[in-house]
C-alpha positions, 0 to 999 in steps of 0.5 A: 500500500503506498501512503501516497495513493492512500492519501489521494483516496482519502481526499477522494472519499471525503469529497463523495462522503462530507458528512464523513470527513472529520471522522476519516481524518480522525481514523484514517490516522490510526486505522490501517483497514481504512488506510487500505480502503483508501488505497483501494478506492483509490486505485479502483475510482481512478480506474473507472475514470480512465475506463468512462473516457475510453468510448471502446470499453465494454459496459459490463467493465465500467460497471464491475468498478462502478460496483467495486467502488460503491462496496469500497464505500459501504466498507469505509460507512461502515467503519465510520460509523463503528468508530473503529480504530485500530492501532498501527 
């Protein structure tokens, strides 16, 4: 997991959720599950957006990471409104 994709994914994420900011801040600096997630959604949104601006690329792809996205998100929901910090 590189810091600085997993940086980048967090600035994503609390752009798509700003209810949820400060609360990312607050985990993202103690939990690396989220960390993770971060990176993942990371790797994952900027993908489909290489994938959407592509007119050959097949639906059926574009929507397997529309979905990969949205589970990232549930994910990261989920471990917000825990709470849960886990130490590094």
């Amino acid at each position: 997991m590189s810091t600085g994709t997993a940086q980048k994914g967090l600035w994503k994420l609390m752009l798509k959720l700003p209810a949820l900011r400060g609360q990312l801040q607050i985990l993202s600096a103690r939990n690396t599950s989220l960390l993770a997630l971060c990176d993942a959604f990371h790797d994952a949104s900027s993908t489909l957006d290489t994938l959407r601006r592509d007119p050959s690329v097949d639906n059926a792809i574009i929507r397997e990471y529309e979905t990969l996205c949205s589970e990232i998100e549930g994910e990261v929901i989920e471990i917000c409104l825990r709470g849960q910090t886990k130490p590094r």
